[in-house]
N, CA, C and O atoms as CSV, one atom per row, in Angstrom:
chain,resi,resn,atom,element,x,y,z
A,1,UNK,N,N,201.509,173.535,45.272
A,1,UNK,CA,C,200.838,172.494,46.015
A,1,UNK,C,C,199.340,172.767,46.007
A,1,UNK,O,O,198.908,173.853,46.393
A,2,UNK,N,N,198.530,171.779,45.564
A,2,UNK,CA,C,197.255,172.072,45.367
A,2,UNK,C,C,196.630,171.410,46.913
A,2,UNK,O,O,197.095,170.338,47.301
A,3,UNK,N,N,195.513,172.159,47.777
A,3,UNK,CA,C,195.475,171.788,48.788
A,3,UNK,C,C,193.475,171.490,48.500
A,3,UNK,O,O,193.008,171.972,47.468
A,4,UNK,N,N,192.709,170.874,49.268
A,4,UNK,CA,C,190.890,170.558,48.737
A,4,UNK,C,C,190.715,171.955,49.293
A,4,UNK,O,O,191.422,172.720,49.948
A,5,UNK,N,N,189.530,171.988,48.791
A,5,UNK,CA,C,188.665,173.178,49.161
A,5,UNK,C,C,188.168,173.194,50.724
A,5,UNK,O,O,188.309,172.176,51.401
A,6,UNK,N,N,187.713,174.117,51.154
A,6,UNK,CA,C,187.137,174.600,52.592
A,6,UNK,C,C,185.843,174.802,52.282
A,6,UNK,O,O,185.569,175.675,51.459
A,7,UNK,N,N,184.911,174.096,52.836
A,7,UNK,CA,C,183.234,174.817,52.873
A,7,UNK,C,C,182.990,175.835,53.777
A,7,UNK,O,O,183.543,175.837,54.877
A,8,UNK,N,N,182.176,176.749,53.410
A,8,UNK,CA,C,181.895,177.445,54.382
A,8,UNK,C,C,182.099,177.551,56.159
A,8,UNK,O,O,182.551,178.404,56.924
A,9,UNK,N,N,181.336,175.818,56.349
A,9,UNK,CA,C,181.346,175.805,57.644
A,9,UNK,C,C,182.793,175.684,58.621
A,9,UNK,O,O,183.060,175.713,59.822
A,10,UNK,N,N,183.420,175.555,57.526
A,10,UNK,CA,C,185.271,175.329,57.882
A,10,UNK,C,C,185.793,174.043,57.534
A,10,UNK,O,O,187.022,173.992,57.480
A,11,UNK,N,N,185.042,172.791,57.237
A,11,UNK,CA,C,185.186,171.623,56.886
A,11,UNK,C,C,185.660,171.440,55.295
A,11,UNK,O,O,185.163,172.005,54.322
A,12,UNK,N,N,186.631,170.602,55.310
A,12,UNK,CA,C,187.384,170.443,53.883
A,12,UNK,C,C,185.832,169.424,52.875
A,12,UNK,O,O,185.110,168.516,53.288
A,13,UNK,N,N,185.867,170.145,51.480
A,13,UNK,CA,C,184.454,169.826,50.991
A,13,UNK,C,C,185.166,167.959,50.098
A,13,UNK,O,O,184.546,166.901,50.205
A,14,UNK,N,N,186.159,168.075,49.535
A,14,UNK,CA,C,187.244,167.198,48.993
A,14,UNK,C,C,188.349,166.571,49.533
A,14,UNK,O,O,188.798,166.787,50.658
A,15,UNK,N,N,188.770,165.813,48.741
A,15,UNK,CA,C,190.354,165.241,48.956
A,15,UNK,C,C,190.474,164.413,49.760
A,15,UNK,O,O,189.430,163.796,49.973
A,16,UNK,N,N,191.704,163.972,50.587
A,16,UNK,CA,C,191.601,163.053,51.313
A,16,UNK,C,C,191.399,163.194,53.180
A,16,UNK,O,O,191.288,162.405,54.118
A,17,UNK,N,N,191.436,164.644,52.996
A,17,UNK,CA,C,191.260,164.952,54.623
A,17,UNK,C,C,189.797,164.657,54.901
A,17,UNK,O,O,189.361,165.030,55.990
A,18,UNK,N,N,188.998,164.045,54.071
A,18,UNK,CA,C,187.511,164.380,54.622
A,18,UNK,C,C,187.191,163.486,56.004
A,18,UNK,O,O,187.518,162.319,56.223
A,19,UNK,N,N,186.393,164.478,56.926
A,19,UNK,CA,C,186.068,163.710,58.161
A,19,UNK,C,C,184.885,162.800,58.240
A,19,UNK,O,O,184.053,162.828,57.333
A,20,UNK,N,N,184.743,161.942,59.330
A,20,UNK,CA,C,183.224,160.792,59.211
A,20,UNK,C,C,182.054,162.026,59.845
A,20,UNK,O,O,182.185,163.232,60.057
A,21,UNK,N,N,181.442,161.524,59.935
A,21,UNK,CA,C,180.618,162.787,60.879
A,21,UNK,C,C,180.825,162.084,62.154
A,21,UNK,O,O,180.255,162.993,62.758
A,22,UNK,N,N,181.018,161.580,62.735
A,22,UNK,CA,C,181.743,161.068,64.014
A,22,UNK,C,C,182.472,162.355,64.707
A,22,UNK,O,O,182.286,162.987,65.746
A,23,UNK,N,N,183.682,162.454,63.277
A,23,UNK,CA,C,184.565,163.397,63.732
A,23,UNK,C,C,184.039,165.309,63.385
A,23,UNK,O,O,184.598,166.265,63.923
A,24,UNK,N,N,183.256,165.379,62.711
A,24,UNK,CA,C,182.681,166.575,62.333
A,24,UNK,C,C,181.847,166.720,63.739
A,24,UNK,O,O,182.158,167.587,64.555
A,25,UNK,N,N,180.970,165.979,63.918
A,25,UNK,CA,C,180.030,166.503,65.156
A,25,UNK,C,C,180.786,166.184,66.529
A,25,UNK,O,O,181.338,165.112,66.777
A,26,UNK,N,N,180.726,167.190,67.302
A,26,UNK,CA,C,181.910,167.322,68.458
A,26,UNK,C,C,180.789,166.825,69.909
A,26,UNK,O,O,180.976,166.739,71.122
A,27,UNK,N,N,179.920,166.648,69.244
A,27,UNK,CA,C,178.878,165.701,70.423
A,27,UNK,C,C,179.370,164.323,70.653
A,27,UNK,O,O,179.312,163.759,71.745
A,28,UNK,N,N,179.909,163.756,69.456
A,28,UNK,CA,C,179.969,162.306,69.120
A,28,UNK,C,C,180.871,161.830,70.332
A,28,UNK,O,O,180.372,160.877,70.932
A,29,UNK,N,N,181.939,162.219,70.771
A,29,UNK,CA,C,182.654,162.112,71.568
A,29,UNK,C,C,182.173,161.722,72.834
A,29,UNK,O,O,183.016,161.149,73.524
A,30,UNK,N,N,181.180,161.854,73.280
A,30,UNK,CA,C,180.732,161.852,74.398
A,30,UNK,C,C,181.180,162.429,75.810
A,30,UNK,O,O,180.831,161.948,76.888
A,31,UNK,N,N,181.914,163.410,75.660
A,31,UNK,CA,C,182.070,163.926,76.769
A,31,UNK,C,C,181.325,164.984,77.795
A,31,UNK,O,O,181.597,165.444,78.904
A,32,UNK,N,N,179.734,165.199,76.403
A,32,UNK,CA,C,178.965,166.252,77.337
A,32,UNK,C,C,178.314,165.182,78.482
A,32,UNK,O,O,177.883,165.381,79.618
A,33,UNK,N,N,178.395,164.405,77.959
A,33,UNK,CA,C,177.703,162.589,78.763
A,33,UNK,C,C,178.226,162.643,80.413
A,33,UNK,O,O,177.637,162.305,81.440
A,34,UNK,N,N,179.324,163.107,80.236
A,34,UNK,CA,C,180.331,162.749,81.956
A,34,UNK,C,C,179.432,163.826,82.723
A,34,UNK,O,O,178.605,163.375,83.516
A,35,UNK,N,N,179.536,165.421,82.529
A,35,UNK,CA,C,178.592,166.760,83.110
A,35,UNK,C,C,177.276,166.314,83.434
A,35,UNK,O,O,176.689,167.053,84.224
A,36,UNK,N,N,176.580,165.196,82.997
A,36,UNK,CA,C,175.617,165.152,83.393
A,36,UNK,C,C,175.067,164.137,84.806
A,36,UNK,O,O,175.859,163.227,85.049
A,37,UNK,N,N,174.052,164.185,85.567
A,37,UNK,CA,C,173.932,163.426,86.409
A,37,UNK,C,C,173.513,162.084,86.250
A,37,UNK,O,O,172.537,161.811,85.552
A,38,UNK,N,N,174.123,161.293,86.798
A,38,UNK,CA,C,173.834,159.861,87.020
A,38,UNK,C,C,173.650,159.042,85.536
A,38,UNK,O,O,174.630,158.777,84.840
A,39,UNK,N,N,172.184,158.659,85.129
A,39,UNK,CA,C,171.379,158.119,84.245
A,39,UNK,C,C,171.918,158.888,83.027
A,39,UNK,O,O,170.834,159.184,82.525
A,40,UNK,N,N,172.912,159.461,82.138
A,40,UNK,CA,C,173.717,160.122,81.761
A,40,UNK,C,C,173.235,159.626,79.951
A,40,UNK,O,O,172.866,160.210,78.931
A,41,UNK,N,N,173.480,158.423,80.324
A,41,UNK,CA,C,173.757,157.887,78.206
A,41,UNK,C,C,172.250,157.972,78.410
A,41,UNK,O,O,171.597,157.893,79.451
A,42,UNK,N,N,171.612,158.274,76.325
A,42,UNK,CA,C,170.317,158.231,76.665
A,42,UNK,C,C,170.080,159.624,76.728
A,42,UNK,O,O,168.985,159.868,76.222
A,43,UNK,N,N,170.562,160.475,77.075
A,43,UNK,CA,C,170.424,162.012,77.648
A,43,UNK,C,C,170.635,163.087,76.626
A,43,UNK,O,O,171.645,163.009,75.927
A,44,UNK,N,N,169.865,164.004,76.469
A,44,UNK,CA,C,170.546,165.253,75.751
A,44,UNK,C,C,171.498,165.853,76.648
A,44,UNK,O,O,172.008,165.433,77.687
A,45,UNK,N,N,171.645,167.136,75.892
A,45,UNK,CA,C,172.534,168.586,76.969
A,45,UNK,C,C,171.291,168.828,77.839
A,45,UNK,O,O,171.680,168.611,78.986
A,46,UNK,N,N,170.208,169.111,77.869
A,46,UNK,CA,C,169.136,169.491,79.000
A,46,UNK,C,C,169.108,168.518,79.612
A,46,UNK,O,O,168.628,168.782,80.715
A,47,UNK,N,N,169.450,167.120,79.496
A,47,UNK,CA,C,169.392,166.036,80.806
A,47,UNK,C,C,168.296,165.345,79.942
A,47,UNK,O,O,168.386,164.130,80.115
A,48,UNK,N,N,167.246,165.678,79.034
A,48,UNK,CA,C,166.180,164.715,78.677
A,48,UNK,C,C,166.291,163.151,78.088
A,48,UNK,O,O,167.295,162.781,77.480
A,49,UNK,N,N,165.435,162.499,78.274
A,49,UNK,CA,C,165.671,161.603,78.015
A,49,UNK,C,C,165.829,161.644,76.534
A,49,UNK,O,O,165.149,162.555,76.062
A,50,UNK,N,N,166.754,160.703,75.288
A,50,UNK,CA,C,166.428,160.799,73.847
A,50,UNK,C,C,166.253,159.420,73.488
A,50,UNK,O,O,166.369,159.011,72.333
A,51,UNK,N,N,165.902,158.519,74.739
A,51,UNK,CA,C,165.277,157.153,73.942
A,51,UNK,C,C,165.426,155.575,75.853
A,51,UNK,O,O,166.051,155.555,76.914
A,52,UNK,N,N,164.749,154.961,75.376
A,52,UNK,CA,C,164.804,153.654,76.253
A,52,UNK,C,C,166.369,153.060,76.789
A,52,UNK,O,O,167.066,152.847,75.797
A,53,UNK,N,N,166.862,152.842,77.668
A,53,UNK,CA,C,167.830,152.118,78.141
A,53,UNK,C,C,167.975,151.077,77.039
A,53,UNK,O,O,167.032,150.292,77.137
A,54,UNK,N,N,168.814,150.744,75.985
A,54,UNK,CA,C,168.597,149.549,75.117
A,54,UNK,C,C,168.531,148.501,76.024
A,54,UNK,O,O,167.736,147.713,75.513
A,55,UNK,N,N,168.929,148.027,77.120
A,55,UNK,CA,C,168.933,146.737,78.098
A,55,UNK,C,C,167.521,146.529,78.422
A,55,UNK,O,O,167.139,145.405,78.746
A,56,UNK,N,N,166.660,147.590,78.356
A,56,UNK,CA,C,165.383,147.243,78.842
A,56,UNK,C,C,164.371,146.950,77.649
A,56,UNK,O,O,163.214,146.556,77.794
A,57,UNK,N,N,164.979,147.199,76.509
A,57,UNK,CA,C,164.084,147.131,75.248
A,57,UNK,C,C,163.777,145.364,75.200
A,57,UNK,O,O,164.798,144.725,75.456
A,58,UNK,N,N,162.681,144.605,74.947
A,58,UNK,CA,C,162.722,143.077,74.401
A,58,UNK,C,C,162.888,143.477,73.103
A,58,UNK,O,O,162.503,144.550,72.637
A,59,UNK,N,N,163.724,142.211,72.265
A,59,UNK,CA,C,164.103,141.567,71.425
A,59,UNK,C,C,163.138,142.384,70.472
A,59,UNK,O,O,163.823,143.166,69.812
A,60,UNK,N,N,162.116,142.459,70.238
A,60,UNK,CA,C,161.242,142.964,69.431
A,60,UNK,C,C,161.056,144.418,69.323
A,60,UNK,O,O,160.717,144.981,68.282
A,61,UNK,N,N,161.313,145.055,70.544
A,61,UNK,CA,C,161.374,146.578,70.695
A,61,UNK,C,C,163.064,146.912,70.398
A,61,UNK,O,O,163.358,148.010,69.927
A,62,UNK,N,N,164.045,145.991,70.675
A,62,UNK,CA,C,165.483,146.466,70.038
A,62,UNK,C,C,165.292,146.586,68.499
A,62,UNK,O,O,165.601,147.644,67.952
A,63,UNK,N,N,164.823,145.601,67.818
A,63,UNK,CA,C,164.819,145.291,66.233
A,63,UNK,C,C,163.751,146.778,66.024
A,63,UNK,O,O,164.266,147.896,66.010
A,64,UNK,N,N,162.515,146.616,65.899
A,64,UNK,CA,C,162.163,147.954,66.049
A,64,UNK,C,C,162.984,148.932,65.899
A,64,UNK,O,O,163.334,149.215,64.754
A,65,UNK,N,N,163.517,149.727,67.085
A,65,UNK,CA,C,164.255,150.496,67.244
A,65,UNK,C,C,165.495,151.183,66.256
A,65,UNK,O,O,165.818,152.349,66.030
A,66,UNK,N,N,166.110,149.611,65.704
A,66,UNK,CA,C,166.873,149.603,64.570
A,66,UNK,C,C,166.725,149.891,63.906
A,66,UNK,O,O,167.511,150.674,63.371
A,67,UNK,N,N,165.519,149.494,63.314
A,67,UNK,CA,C,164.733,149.784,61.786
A,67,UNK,C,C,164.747,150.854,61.353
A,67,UNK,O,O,165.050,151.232,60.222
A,68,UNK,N,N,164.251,151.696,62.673
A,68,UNK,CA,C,163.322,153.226,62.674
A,68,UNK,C,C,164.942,153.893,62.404
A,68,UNK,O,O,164.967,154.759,61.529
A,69,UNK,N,N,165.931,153.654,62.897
A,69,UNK,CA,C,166.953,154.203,62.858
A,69,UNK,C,C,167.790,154.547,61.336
A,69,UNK,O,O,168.263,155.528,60.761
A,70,UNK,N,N,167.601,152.782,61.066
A,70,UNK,CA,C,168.247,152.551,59.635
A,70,UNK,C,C,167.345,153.372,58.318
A,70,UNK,O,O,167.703,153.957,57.296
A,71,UNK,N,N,166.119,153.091,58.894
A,71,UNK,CA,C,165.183,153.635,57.913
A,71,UNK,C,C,165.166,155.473,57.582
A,71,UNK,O,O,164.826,155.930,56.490
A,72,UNK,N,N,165.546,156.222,58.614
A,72,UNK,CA,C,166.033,157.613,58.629
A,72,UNK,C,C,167.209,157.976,58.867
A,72,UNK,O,O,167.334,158.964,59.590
A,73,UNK,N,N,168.268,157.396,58.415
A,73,UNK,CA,C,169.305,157.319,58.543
A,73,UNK,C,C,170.247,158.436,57.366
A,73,UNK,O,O,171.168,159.205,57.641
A,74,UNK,N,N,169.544,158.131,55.910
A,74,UNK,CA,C,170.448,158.983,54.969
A,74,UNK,C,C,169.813,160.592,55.171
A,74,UNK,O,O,170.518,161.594,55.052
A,75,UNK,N,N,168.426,160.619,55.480
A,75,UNK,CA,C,168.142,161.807,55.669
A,75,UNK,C,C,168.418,162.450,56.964
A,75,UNK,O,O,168.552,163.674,56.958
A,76,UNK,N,N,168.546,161.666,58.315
A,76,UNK,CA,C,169.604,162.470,59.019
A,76,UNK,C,C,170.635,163.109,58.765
A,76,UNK,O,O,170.988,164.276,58.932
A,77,UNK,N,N,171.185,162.001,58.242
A,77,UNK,CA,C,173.201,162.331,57.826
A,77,UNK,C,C,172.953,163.774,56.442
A,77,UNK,O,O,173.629,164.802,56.493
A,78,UNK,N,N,172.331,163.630,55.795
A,78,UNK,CA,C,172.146,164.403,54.533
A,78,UNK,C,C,171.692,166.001,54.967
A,78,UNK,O,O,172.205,167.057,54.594
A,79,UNK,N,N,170.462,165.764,55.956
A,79,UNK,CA,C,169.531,167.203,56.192
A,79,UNK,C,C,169.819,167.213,57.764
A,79,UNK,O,O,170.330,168.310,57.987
A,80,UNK,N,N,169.737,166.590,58.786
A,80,UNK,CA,C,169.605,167.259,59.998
A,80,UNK,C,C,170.710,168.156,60.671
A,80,UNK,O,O,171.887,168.259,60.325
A,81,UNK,N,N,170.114,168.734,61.633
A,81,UNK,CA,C,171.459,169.743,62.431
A,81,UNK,C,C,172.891,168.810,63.350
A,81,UNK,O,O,172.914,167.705,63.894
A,82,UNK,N,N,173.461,169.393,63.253
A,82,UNK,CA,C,174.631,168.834,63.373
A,82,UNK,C,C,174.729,167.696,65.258
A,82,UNK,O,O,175.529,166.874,65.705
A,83,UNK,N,N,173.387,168.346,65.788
A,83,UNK,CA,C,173.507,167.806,67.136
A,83,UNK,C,C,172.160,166.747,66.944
A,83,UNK,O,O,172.253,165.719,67.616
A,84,UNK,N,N,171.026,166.871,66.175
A,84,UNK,CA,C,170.255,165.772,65.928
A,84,UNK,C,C,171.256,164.742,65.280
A,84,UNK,O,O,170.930,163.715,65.875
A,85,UNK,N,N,172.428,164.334,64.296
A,85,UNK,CA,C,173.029,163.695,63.720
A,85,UNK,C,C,174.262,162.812,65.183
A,85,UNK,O,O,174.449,161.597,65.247
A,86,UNK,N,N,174.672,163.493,65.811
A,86,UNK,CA,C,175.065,163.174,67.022
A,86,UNK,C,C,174.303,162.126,67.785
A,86,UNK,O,O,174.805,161.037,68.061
A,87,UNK,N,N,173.149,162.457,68.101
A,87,UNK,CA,C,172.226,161.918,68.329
A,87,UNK,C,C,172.135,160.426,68.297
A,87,UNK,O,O,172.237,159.466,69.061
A,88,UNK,N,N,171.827,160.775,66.684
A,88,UNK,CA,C,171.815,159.563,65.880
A,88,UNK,C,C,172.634,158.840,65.474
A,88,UNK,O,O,172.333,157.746,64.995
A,89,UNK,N,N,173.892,159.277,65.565
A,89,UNK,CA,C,175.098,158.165,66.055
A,89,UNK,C,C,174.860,157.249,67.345
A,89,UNK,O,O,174.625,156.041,67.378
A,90,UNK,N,N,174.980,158.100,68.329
A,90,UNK,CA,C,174.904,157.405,69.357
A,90,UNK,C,C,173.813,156.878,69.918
A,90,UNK,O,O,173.906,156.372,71.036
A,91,UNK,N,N,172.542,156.909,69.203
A,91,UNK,CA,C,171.836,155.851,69.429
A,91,UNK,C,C,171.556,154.683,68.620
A,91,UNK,O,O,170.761,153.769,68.843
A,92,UNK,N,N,172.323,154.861,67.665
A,92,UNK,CA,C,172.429,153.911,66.439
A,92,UNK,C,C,173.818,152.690,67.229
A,92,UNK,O,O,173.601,151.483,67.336
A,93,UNK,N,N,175.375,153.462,67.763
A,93,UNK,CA,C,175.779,152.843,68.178
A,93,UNK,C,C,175.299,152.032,69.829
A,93,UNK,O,O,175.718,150.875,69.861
A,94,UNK,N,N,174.642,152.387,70.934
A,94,UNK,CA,C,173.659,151.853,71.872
A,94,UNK,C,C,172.798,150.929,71.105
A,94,UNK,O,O,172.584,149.925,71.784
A,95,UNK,N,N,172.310,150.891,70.122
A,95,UNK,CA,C,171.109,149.883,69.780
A,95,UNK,C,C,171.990,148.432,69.624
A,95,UNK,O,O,171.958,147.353,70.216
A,96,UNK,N,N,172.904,149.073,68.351
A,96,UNK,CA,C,174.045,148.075,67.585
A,96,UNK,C,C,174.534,147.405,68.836
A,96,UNK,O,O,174.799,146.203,68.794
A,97,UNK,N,N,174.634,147.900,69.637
A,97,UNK,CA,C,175.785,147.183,70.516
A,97,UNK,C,C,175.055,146.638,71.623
A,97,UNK,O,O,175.701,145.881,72.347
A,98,UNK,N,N,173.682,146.881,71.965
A,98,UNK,CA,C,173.352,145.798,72.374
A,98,UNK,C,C,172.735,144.503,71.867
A,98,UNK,O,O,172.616,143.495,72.564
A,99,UNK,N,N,172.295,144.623,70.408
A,99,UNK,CA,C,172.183,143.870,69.780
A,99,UNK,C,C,172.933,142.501,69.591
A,99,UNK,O,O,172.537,141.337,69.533
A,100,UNK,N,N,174.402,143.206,69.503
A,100,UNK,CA,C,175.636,142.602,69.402
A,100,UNK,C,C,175.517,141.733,70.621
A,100,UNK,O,O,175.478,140.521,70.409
A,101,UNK,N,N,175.453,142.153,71.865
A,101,UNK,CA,C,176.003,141.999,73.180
A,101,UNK,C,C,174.867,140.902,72.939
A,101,UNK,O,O,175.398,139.799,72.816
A,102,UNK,N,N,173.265,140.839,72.814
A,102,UNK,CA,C,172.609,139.567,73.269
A,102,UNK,C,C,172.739,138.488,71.886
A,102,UNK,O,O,172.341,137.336,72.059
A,103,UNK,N,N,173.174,138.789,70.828
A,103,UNK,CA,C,173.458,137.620,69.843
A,103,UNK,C,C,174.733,137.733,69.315
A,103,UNK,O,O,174.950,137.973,68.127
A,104,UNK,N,N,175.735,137.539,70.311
A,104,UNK,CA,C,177.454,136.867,69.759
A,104,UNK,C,C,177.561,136.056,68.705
A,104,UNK,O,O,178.522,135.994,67.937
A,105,UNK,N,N,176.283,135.251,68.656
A,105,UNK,CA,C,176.767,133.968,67.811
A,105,UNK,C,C,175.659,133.832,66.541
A,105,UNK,O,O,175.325,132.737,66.088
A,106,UNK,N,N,175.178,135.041,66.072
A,106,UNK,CA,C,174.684,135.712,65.173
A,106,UNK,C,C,174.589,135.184,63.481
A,106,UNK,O,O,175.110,135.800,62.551
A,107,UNK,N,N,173.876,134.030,63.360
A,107,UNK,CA,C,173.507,133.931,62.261
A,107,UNK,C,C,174.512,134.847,61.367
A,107,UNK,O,O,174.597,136.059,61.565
A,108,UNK,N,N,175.413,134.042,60.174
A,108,UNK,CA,C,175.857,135.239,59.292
A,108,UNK,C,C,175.545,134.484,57.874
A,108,UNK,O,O,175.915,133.321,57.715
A,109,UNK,N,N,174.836,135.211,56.836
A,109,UNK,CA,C,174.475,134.454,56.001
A,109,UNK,C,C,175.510,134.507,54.738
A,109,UNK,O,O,175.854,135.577,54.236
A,110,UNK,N,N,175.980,133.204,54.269
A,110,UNK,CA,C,177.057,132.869,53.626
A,110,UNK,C,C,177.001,133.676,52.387
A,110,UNK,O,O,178.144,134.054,52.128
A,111,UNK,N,N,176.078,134.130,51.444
A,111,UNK,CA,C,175.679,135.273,50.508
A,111,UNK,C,C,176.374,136.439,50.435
A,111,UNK,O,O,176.613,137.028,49.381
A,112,UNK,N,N,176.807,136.900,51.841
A,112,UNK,CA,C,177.677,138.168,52.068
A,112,UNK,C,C,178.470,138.156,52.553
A,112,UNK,O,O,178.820,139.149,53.192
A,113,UNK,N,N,179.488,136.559,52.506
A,113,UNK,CA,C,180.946,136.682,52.924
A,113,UNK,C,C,181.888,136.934,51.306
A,113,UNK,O,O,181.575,136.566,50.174
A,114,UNK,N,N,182.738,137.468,51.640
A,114,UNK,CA,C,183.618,137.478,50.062
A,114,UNK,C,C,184.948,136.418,50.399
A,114,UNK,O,O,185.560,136.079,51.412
A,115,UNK,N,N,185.001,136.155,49.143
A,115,UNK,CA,C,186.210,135.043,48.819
A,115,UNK,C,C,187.432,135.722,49.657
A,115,UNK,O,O,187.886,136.832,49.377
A,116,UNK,N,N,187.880,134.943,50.673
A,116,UNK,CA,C,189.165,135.667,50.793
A,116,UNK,C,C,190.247,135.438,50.050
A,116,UNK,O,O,191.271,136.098,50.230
């Protein structure tokens, strides 16, 4: 039985077990989020802030926000430490989702639907 390889860090490097980094970074979960006081999402492990309430951002400071995200996005995932990448999940998912939340009815441009 041929089984993928192990990288160093203990993570399978091949095959079909590979994890998202969702599941690789054990931040993603959000459970250091509950330990903390109150004002919680938004927060590192020291309590600091790591960005704006997305609810308070205008329309122009959410899009912003996105950009900066999307725009450093492969070099997070590629080079940063495993808790900056955390990070950047979860403020990538906070942006996305309030995005979502103030335009439901979201322009979708017919170019990038596929034939079903």
């Amino acid at each position: 039985m041929m089984t993928g390889s192990v990288r160093e860090d203990g993570f399978p490097s091949s095959g079909g077990t590979e994890m998202s980094p969702e599941q690789r970074v054990p931040e993603w979960g959000g459970d250091h989020l509950a330990d903390l006081d109150g004002d919680a999402v938004g927060a590192d492990l020291d309590g600091d802030a790591v960005g704006v309430d997305p609810t308070e951002l205008t329309d122009d400071d959410l899009i912003r926000e996105m950009h900066s995200l999307h725009r450093t996005r492969l070099d997070t995932l590629r080079h940063a430490a495993d808790s900056a990448l955390a990070n950047h999940l979860r403020r990538t998912a906070e942006l996305e989702t309030e995005y979502l939340a103030r335009h439901p009815g979201r322009e979708v441009d017919p170019s990038r639907l596929r034939d079903a």
